[in-house]
N, CA, C and O atoms as a CHARMM CRD file, in Angstrom:
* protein
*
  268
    1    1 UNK  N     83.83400 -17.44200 -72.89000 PROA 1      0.00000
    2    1 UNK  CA    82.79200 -17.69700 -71.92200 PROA 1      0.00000
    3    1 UNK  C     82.87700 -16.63700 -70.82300 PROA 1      0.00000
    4    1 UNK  O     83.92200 -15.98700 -70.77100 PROA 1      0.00000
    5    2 UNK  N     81.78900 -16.34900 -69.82600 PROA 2      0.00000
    6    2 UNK  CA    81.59900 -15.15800 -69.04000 PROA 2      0.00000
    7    2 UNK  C     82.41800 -15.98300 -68.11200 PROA 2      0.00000
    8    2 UNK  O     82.57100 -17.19200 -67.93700 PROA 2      0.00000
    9    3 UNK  N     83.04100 -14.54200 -67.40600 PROA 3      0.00000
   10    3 UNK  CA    83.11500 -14.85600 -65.78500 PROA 3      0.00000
   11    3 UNK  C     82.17800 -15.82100 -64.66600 PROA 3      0.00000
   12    3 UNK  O     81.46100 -15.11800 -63.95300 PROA 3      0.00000
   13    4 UNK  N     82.11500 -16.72300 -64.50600 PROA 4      0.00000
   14    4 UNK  CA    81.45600 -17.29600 -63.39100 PROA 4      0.00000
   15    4 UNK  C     81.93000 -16.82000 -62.15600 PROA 4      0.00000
   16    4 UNK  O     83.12000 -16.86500 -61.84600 PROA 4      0.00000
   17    5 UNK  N     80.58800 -16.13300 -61.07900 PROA 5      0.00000
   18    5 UNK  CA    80.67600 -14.97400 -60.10300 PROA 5      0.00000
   19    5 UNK  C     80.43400 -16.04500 -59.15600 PROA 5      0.00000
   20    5 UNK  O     79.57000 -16.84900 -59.50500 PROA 5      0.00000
   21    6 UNK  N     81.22700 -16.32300 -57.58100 PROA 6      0.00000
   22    6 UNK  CA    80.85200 -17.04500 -56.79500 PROA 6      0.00000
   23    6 UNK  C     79.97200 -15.65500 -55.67500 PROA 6      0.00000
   24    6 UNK  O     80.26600 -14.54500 -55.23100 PROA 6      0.00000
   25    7 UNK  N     78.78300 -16.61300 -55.63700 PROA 7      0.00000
   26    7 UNK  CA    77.73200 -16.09100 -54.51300 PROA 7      0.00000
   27    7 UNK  C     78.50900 -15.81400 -53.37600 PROA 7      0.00000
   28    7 UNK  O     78.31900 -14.68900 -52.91200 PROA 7      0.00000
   29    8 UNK  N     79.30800 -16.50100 -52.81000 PROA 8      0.00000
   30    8 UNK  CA    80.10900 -16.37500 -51.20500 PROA 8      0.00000
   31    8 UNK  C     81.01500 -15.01800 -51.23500 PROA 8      0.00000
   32    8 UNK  O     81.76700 -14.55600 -50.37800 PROA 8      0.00000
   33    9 UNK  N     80.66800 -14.55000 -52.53300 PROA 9      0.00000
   34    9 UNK  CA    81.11000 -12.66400 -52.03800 PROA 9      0.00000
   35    9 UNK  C     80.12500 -11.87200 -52.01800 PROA 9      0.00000
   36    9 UNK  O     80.03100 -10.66900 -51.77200 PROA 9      0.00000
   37   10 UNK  N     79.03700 -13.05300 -52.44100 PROA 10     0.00000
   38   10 UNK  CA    77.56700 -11.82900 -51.77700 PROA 10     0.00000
   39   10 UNK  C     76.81300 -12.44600 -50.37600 PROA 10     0.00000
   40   10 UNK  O     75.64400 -12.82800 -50.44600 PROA 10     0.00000
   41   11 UNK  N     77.45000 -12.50000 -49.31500 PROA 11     0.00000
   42   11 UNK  CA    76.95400 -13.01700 -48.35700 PROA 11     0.00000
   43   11 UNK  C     76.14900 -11.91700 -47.41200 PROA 11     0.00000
   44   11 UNK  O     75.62400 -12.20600 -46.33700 PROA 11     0.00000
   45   12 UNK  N     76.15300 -10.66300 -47.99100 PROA 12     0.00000
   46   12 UNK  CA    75.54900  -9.75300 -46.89300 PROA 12     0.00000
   47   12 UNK  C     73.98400 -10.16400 -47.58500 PROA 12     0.00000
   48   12 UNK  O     73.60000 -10.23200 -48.75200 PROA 12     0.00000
   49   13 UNK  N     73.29400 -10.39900 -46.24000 PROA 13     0.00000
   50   13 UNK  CA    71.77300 -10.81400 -46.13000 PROA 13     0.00000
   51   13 UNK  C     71.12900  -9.70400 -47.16100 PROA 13     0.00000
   52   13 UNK  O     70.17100  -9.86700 -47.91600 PROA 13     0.00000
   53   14 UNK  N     71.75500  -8.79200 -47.01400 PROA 14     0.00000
   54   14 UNK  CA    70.56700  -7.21500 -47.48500 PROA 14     0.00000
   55   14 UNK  C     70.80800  -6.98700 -48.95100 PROA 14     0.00000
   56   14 UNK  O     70.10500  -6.24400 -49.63600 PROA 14     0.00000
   57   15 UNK  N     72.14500  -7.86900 -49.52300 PROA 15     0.00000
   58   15 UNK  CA    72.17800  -7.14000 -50.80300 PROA 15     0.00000
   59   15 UNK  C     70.87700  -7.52600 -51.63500 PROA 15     0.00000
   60   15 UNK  O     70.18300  -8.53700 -51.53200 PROA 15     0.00000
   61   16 UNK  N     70.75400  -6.52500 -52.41700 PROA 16     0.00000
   62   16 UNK  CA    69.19200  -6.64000 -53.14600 PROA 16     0.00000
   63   16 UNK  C     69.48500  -7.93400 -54.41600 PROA 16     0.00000
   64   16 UNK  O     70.57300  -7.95800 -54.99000 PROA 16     0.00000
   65   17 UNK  N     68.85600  -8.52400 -54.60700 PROA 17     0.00000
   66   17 UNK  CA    68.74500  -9.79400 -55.36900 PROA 17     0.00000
   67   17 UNK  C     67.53700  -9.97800 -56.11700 PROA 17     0.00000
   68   17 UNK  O     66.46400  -9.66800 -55.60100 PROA 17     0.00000
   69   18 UNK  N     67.60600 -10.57000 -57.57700 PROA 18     0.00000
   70   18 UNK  CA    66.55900 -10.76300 -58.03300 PROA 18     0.00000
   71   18 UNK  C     66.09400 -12.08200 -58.91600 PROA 18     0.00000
   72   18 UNK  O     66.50300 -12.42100 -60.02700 PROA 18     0.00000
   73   19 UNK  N     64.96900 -12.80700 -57.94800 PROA 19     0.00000
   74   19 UNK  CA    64.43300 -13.91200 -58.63000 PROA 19     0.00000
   75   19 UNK  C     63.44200 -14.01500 -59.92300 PROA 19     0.00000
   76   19 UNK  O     62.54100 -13.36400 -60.45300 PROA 19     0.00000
   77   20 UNK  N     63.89300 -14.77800 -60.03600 PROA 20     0.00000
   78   20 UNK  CA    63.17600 -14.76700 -61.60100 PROA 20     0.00000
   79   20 UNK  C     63.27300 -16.09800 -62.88100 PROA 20     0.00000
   80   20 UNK  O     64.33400 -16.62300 -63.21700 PROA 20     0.00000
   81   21 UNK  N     61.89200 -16.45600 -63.45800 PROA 21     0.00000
   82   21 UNK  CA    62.19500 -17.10900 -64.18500 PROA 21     0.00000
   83   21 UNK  C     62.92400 -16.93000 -65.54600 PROA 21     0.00000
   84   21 UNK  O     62.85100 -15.84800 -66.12800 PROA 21     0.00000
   85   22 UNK  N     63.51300 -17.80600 -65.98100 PROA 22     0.00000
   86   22 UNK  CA    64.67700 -16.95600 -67.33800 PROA 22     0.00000
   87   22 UNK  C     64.33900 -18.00200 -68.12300 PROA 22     0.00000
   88   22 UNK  O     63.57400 -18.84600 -67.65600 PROA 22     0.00000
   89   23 UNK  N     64.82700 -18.13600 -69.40500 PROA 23     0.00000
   90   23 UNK  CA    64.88900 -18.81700 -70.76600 PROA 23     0.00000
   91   23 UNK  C     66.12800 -18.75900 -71.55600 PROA 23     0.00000
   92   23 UNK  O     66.66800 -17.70700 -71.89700 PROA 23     0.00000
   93   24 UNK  N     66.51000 -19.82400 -71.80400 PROA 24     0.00000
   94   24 UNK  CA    67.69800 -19.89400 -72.75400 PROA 24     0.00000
   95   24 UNK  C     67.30700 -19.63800 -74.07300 PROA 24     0.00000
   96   24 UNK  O     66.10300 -19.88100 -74.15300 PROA 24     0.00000
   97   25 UNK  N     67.79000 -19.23600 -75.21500 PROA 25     0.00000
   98   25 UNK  CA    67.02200 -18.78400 -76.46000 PROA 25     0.00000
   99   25 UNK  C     67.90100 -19.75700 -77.56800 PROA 25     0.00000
  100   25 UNK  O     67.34000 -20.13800 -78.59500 PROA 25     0.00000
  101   26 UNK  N     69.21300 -20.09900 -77.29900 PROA 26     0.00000
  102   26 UNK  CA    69.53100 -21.26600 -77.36100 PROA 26     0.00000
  103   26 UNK  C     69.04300 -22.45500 -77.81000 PROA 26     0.00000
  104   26 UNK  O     68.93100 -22.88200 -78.95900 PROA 26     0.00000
  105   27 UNK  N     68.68300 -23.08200 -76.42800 PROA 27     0.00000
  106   27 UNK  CA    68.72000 -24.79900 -76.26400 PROA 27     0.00000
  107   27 UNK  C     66.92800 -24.65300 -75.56200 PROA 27     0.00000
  108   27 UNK  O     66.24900 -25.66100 -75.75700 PROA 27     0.00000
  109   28 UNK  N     66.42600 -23.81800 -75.02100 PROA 28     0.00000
  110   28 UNK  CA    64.70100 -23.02000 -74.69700 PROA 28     0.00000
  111   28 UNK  C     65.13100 -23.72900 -73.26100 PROA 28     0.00000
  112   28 UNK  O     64.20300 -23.70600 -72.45100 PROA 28     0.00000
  113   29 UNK  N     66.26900 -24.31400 -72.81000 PROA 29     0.00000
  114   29 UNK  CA    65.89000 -24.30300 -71.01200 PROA 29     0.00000
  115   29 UNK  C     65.35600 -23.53000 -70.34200 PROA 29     0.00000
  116   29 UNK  O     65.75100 -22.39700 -70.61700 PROA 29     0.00000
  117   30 UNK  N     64.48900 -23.54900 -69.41800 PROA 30     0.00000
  118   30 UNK  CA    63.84900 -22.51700 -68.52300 PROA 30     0.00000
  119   30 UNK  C     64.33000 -23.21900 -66.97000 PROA 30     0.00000
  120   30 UNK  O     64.20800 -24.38700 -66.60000 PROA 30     0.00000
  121   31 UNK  N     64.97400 -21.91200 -66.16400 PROA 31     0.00000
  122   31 UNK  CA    65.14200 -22.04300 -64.81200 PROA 31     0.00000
  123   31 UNK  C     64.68600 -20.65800 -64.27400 PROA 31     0.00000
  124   31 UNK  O     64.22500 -19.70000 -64.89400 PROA 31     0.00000
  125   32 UNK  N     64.94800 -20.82100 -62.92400 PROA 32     0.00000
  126   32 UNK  CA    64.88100 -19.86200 -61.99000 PROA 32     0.00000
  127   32 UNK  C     65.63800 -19.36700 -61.35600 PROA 32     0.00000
  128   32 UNK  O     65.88200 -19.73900 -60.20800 PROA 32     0.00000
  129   33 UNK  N     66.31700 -18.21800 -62.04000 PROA 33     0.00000
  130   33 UNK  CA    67.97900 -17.64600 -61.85500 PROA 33     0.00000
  131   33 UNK  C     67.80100 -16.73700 -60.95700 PROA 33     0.00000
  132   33 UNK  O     66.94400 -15.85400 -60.96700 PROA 33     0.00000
  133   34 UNK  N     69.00700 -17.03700 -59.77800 PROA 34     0.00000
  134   34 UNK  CA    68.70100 -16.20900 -58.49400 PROA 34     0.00000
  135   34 UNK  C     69.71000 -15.05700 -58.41300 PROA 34     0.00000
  136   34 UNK  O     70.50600 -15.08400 -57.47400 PROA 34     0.00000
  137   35 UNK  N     69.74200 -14.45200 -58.94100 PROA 35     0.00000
  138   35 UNK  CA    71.12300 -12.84100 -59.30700 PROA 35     0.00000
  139   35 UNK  C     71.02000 -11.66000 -58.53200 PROA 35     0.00000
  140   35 UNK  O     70.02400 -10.95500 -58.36600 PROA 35     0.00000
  141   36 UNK  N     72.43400 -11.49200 -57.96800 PROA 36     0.00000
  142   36 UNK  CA    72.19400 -10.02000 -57.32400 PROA 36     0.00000
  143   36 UNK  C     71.91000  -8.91900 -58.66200 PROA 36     0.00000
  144   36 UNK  O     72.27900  -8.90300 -59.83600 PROA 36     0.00000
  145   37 UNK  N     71.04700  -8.02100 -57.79900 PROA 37     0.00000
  146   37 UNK  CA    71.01300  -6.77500 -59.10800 PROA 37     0.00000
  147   37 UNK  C     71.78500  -6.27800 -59.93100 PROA 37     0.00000
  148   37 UNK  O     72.91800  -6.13900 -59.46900 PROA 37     0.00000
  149   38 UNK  N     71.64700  -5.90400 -61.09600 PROA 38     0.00000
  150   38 UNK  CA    72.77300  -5.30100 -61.39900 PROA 38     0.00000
  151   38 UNK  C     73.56900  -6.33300 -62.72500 PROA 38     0.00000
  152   38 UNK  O     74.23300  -6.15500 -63.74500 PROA 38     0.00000
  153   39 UNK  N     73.13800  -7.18300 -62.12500 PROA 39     0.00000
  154   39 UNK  CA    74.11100  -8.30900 -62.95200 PROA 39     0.00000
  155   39 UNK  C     73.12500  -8.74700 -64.25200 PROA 39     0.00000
  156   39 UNK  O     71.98900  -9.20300 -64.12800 PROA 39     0.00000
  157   40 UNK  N     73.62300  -8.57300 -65.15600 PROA 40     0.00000
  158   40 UNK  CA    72.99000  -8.73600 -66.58500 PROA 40     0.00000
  159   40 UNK  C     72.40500 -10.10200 -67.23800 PROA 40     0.00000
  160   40 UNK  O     72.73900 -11.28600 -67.25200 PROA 40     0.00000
  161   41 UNK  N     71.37600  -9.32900 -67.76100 PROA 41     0.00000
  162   41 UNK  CA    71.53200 -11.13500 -67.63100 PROA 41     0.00000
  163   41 UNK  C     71.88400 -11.93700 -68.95500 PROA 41     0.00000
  164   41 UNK  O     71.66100 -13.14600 -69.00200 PROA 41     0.00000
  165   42 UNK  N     72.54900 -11.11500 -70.25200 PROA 42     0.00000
  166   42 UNK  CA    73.31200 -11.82600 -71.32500 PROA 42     0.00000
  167   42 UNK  C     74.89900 -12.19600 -70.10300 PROA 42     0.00000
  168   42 UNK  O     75.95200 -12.62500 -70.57700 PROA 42     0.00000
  169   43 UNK  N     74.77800 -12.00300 -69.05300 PROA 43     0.00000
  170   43 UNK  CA    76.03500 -12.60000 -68.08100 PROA 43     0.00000
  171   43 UNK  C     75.85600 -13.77700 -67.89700 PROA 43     0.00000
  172   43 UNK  O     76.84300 -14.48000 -67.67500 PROA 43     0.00000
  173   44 UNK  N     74.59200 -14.33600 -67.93100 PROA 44     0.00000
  174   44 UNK  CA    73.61200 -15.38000 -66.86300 PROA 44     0.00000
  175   44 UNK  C     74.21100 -16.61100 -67.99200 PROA 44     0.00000
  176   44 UNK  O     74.13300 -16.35500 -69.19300 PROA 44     0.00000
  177   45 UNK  N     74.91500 -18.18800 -67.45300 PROA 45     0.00000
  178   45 UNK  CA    75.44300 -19.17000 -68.27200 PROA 45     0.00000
  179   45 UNK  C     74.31600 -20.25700 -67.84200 PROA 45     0.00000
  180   45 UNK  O     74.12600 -20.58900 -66.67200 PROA 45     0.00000
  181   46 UNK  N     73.52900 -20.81200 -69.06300 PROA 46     0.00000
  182   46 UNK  CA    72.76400 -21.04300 -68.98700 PROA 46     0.00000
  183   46 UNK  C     73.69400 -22.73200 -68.52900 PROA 46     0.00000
  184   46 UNK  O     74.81300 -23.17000 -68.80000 PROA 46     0.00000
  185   47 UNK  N     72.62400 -23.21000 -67.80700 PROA 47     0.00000
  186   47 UNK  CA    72.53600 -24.59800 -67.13000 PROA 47     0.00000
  187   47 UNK  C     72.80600 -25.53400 -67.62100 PROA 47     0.00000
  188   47 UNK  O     73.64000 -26.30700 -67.14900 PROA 47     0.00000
  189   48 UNK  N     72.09000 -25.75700 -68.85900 PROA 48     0.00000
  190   48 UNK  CA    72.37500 -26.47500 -70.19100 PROA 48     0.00000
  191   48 UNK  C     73.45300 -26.93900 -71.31600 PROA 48     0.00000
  192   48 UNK  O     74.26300 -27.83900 -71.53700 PROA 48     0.00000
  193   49 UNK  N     72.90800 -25.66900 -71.91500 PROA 49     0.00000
  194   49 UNK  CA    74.22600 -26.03300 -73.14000 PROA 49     0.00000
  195   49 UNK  C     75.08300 -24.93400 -72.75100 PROA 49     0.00000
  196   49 UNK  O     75.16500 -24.19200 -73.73000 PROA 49     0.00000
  197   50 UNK  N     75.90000 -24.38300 -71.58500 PROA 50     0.00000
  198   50 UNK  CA    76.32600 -23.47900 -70.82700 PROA 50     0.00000
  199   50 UNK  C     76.77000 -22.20600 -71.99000 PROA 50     0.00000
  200   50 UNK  O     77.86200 -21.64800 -71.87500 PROA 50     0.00000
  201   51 UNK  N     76.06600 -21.93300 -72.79500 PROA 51     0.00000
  202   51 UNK  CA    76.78900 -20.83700 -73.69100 PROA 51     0.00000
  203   51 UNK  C     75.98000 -19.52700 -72.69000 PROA 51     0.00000
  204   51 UNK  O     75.22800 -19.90800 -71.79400 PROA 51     0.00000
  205   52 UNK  N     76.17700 -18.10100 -72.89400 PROA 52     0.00000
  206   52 UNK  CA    76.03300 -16.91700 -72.19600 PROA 52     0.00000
  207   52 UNK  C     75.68000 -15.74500 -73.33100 PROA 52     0.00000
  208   52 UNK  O     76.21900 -15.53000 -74.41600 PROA 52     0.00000
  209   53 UNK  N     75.15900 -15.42600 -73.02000 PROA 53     0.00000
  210   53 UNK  CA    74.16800 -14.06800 -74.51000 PROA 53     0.00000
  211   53 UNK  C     72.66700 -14.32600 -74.35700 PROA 53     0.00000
  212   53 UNK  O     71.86900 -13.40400 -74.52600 PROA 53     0.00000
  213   54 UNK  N     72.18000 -15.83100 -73.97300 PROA 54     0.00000
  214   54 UNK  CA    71.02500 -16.16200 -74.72700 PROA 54     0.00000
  215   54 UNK  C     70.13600 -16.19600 -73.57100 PROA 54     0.00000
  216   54 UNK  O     69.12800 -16.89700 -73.65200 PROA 54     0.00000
  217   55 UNK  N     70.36500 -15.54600 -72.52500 PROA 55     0.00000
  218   55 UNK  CA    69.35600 -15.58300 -71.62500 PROA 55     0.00000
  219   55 UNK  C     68.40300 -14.47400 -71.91100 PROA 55     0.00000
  220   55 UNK  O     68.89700 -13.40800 -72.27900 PROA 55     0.00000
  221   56 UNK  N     67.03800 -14.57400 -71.78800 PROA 56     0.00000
  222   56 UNK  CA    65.93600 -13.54400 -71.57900 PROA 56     0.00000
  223   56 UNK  C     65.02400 -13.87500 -70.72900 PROA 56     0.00000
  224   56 UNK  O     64.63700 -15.04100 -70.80200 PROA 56     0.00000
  225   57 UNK  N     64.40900 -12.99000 -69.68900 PROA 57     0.00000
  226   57 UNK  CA    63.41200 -12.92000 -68.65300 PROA 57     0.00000
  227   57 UNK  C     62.16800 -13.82200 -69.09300 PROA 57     0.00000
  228   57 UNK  O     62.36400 -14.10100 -70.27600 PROA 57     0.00000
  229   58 UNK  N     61.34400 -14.22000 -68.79200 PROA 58     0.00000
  230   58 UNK  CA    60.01400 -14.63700 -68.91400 PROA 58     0.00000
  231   58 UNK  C     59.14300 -13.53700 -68.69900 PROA 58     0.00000
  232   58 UNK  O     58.10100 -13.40000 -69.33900 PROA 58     0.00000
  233   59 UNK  N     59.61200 -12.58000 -67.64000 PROA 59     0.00000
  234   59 UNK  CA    58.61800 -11.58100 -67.01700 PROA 59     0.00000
  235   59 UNK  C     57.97400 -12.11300 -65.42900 PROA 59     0.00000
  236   59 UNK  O     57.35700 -11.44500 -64.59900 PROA 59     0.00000
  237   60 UNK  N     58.33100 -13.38300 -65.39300 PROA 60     0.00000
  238   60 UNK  CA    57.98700 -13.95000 -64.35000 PROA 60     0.00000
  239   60 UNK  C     58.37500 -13.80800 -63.29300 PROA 60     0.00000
  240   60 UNK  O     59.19200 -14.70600 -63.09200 PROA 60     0.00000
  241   61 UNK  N     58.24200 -12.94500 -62.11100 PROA 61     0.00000
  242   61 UNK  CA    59.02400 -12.79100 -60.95100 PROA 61     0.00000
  243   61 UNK  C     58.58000 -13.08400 -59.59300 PROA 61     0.00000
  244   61 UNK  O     57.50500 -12.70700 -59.12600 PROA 61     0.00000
  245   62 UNK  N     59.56100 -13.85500 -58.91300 PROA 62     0.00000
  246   62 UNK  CA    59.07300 -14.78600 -58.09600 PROA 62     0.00000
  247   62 UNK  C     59.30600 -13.95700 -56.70700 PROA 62     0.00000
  248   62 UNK  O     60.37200 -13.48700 -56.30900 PROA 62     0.00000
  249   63 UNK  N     58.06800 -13.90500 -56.09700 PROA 63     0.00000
  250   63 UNK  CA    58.09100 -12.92700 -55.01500 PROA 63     0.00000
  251   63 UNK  C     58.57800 -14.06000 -53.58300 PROA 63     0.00000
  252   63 UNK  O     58.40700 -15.27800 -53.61700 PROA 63     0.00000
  253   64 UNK  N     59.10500 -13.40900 -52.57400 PROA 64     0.00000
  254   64 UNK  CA    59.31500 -13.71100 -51.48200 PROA 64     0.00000
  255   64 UNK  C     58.01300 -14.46400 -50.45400 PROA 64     0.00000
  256   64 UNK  O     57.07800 -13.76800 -50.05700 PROA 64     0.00000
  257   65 UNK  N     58.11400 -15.93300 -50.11400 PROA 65     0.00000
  258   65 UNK  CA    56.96000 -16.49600 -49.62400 PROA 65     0.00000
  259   65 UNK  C     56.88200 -16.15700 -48.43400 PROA 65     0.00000
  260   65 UNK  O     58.01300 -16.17900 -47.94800 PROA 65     0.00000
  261   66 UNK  N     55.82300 -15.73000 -47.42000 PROA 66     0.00000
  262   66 UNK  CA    56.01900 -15.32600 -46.03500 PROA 66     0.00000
  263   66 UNK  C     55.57000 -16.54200 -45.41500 PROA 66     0.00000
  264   66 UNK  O     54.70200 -17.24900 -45.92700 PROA 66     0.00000
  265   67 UNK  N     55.95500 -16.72100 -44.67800 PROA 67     0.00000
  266   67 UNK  CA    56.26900 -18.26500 -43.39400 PROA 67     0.00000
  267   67 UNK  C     55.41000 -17.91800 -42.56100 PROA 67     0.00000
  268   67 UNK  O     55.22700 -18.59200 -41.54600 PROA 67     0.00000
């Protein structure tokens, strides 16, 4: 199983991050995986049936809401 990365070493506000809806190819869960860049997303352990490989994008990317 992958490394599970705790967020509380990405606490700087600015690091670039990317939202997005994902899919398990798996078990077909769909969430909205919140990842700093960079980070792969056969890394990404799905929610579900927690196995790691089977994530793929939707294409769906969830932009920043302005207040």
């Amino acid at each position: 199983m992958s490394e599970v990365k705790d967020f509380n070493d990405y606490k700087d506000e600015h690091t670039p991050h990317i939202v997005q809806e994902v899919v398990c190819l798996s078990c077909l869960k769909r969430w909205i995986a919140v990842r700093p860049q960079g980070t792969l997303l056969k890394d990404l352990v799905c929610p579900k049936c927690e196995k790691s490989g089977y994530t793929i994008a939707t294409g769906q990317e969830i932009d920043e809401v302005d207040e």
